[in-house]
C-alpha positions as CSV (number, residue, x, y, z in Angstrom):
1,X,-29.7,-20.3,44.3
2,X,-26.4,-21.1,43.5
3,X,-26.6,-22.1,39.9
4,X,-27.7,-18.3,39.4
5,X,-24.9,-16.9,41.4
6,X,-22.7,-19.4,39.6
7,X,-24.2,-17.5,35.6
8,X,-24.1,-14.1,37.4
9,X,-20.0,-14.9,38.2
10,X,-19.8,-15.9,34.4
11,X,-21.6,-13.5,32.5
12,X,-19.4,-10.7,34.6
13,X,-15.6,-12.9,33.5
14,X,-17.3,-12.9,30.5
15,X,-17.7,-9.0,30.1
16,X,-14.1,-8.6,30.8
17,X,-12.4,-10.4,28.0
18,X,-10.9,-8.3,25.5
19,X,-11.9,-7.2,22.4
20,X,-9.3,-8.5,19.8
21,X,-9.7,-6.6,16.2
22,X,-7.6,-9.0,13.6
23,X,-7.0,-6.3,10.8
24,X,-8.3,-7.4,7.0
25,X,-5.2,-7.6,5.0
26,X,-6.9,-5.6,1.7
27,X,-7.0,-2.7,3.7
28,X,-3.6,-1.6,3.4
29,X,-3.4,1.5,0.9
30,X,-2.1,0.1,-2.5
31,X,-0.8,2.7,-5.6
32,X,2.1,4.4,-6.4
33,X,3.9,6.8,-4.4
34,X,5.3,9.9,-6.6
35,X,6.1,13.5,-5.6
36,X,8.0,16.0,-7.7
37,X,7.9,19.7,-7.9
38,X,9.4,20.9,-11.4
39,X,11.3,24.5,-11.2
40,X,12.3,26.0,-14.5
41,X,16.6,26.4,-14.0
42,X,16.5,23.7,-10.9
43,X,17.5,20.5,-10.5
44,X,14.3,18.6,-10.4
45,X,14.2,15.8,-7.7
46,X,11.5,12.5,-8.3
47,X,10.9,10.3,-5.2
48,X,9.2,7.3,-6.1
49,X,8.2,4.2,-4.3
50,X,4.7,2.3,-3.8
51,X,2.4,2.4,-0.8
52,X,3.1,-0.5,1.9
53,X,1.5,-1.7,5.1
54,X,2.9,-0.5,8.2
55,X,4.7,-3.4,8.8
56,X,5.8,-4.3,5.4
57,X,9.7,-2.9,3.7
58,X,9.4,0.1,1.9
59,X,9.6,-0.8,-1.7
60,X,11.9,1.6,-3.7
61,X,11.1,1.8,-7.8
62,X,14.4,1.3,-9.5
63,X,13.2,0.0,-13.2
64,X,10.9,2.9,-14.0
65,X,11.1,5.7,-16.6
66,X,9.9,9.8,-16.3
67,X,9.5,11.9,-19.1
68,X,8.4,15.5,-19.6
69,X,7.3,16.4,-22.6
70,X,6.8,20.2,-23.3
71,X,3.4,21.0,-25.2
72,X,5.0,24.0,-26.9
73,X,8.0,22.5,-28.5
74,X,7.4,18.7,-28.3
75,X,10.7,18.1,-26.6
76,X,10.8,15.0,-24.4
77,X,13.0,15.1,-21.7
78,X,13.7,11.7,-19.7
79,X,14.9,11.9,-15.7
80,X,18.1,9.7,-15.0
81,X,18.3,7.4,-12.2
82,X,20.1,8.5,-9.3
83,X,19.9,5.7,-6.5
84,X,16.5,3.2,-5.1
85,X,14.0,5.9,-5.2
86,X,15.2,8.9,-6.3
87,X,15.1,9.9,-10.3
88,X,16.4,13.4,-11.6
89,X,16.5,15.9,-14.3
90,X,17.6,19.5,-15.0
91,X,14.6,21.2,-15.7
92,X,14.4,23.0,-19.0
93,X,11.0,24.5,-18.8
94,X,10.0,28.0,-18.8
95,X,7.6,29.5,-17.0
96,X,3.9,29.1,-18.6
97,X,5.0,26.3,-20.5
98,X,2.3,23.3,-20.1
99,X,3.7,19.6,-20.0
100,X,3.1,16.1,-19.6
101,X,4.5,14.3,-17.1
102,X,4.5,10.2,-17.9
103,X,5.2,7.6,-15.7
104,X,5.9,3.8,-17.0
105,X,6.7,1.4,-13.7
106,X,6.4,-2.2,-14.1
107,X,3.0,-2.3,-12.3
108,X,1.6,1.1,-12.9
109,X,1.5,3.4,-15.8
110,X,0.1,7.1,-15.6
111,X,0.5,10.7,-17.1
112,X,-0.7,14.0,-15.2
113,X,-1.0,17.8,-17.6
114,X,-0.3,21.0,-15.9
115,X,1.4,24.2,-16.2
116,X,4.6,25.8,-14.8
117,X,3.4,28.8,-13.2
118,X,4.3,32.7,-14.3
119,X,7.8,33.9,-13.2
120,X,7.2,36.1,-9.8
121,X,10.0,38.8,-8.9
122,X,10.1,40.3,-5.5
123,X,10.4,44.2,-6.0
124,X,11.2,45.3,-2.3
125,X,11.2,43.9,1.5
126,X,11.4,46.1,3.9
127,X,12.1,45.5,7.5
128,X,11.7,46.7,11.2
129,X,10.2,46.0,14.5
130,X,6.7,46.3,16.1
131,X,4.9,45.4,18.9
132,X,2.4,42.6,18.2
133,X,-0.3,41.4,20.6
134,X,0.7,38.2,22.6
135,X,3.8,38.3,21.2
136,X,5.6,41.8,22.3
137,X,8.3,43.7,20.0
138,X,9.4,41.5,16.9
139,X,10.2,41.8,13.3
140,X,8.2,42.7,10.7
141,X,8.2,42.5,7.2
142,X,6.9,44.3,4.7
143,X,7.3,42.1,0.8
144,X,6.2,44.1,-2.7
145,X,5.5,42.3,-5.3
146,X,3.8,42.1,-8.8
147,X,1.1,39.6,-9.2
148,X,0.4,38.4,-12.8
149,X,-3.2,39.2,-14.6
150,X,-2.6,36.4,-17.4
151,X,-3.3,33.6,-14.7
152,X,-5.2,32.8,-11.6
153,X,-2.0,32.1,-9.0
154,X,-1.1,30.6,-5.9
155,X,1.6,31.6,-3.8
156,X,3.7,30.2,-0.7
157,X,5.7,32.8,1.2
158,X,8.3,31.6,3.7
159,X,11.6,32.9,5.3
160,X,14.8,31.9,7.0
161,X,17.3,33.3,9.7
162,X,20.6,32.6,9.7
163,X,22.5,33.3,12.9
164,X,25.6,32.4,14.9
165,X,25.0,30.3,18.4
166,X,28.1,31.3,20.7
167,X,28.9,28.7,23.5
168,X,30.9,29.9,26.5
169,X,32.9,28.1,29.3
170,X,31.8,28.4,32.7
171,X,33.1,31.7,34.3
172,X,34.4,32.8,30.8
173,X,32.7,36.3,29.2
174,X,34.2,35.1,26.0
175,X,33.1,32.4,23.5
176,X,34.5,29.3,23.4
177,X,33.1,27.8,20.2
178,X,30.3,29.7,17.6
179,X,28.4,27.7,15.3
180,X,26.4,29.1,12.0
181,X,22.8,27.7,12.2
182,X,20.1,27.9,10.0
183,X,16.2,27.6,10.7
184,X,13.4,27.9,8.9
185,X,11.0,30.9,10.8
186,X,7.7,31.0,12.4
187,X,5.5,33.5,10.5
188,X,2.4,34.8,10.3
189,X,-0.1,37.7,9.3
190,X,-3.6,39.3,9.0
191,X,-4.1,40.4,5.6
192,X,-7.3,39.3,4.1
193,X,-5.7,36.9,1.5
194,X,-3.7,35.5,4.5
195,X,-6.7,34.9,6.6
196,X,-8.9,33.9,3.7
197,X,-6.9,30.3,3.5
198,X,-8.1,28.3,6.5
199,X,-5.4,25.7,5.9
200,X,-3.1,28.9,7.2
201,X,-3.9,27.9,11.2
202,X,-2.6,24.3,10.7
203,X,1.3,25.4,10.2
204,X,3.1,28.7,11.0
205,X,6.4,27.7,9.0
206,X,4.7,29.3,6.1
207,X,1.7,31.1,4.6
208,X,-0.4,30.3,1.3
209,X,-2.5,32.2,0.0
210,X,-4.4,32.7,-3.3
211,X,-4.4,36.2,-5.6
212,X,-8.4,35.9,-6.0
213,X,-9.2,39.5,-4.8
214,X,-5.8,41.4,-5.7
215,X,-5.4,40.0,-9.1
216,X,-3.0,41.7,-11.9
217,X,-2.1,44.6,-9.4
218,X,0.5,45.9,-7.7
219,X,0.7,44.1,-4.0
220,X,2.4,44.7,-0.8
221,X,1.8,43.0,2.5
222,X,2.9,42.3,5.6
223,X,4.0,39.4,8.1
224,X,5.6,39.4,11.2
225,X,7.7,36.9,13.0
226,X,6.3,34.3,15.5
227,X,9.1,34.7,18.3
228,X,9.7,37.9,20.2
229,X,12.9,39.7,18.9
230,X,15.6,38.3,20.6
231,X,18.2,39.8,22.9
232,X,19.9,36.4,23.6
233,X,23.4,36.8,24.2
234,X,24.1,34.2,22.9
235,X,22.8,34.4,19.6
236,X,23.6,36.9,16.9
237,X,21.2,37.4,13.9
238,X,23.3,37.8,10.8
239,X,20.8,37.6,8.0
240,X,16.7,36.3,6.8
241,X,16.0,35.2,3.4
242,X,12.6,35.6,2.1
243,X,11.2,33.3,-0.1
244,X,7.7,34.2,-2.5
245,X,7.1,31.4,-4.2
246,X,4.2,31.1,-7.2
247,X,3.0,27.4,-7.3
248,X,0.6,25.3,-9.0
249,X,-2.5,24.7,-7.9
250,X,-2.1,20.8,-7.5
251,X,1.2,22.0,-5.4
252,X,-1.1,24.3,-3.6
253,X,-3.7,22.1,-2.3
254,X,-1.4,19.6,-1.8
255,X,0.7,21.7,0.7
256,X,-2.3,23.1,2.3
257,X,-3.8,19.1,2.9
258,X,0.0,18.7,4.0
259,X,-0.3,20.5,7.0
260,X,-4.0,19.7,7.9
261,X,-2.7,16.7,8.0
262,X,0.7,16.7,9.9
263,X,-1.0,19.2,12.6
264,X,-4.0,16.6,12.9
265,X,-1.8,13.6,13.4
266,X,-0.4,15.1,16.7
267,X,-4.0,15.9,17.6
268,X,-6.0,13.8,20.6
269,X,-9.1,15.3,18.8
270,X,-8.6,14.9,15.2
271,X,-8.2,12.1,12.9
272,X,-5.5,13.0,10.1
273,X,-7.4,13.7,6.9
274,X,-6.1,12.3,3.7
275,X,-4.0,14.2,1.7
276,X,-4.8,15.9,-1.8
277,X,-3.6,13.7,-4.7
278,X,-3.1,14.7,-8.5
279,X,-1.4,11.0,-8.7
280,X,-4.2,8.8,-10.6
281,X,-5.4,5.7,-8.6
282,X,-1.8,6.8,-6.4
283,X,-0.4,9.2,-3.4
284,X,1.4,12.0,-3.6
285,X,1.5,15.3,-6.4
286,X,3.0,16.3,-9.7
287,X,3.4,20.0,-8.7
288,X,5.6,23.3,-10.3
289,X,6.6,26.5,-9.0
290,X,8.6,29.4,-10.2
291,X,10.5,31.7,-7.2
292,X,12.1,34.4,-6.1
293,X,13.8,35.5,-2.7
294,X,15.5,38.6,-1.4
295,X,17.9,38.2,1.2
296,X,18.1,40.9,4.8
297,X,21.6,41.5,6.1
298,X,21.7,42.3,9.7
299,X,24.9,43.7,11.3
């Protein structure tokens, strides 16, 4: 009788130790780390590093050399080094020129073809208030705009108030201090193209969306902003700058992954999906985009 009280006692201590998982070291991700986005007329910005464990330094590239050679003309163009990291260059390239993009590190070597995209211009935004549902009275924006029929495009559209933030002494009706802030808007909208990208319900600081059912036309559409129009004395609006921007589609997806993934890390549900790559046997994207923006004065 007892020795079976005495296996029942340690098969129960035995259920209770812990389950220790030793992690395999060859799992930690391994590749290059590269992102730049190339804007013809813009300082163009390469941060490069390699993929660590989580408890391993970050490892900066500082002996590596960039090029970008146009397809057109054959010029090659080489970034300079600007500190651990960080590599830059003046981009000469015009919109719809193709290039190559080369990468030589001392442990990785790689080139990625694509295209800067066609120049977009803004022809209007116009701007007022409406009442939207769940939200009450707020502004909305109404952004024309002329969508090329040469090429398939992809577009990011995005906008930013600037305002003044007063700060008062207690008992005092006048300011004591004012500050000029700027932050980047909570948008949205419900035109087709807008609803068409599912990536759209991840992030509301901007909106992508595709020109596969306006192509080559004329376009106007609308947005509205996030946060009720405010009546806070102690802010004062003074302008919103909105930004269309015409990217390419490895930029595109790579955004749209972007925010799948940042929304799903802060999920209890979701796992964080892996984000898009044009960066062979690497992370991150060789992107380009061409923009335009229009700012609104408010008095």
């Amino acid at each position: 009788m007892y020795s079976y009280i005495a296996l029942f006692i340690i098969l129960i201590l035995s259920g209770c130790e812990p389950d220790y998982v030793v992690p395999i070291q060859n799992q930690a991700p391994k590749g290059q780390v590269v992102k730049t986005i190339l804007e013809p007329g813009e300082l163009t910005v390469a941060y490069c590093n390699r993929a660590t464990g989580i408890t391993q330094p970050h490892f900066l590239e500082t002996a590596v050399t960039i090029q970008v050679k146009n397809t057109k003309s054959t010029s090659i163009n080489t970034f300079n080094f600007f500190e651990p990291g960080i590599y830059q260059w003046n981009c000469t390239l015009r919109p719809r020129d193709s290039f190559l993009f080369v990468y030589q590190g001392i442990m990785d070597t790689f080139s990625v073809a694509d295209k800067i995209p066609s120049a977009i211009r803004i022809q209007s935004i116009d701007t007022g208030t409406s009442i939207v549902p769940g939200i009450g009275t707020t502004q909305v924006f109404t952004i024309r705009f002329r969508d090329s029929a040469i090429d398939k495009n992809w577009y990011q559209l995005q906008a930013k108030r600037q305002f003044i933030r007063y700060t008062y002494k207690p008992g005092s009706p006048l300011p004591a201090d004012s500050q000029i802030v700027t932050e980047n808007m909570r948008i949205d909208g419900n035109e087709l193209p807008f609803i068409r990208n599912a990536y759209n319900s991840y992030t509301d600081r901007s909106i992508l969306f595709t020109d596969e059912i306006f192509n080559g036309v004329n376009t106007k559409f609308q947005f509205h902003n996030l946060k009720p129009w405010s009546t806070n004395p102690n802010e004062k609006t003074l302008s919103v700058e909105i930004r269309l921007e015409n990217l390419s589609q490895s930029l595109y997806n790579y955004l749209n992954t972007e925010a799948a993934h940042i929304w799903q890390k802060q999920s209890v549900t979701q796992l964080p999906n892996p984000l898009f790559s044009n960066v062979p046997q690497g992370f991150g994207v060789i992107g380009a985009k061409t923009s335009d923006h229009k700012t609104i004065p408010y008095q």
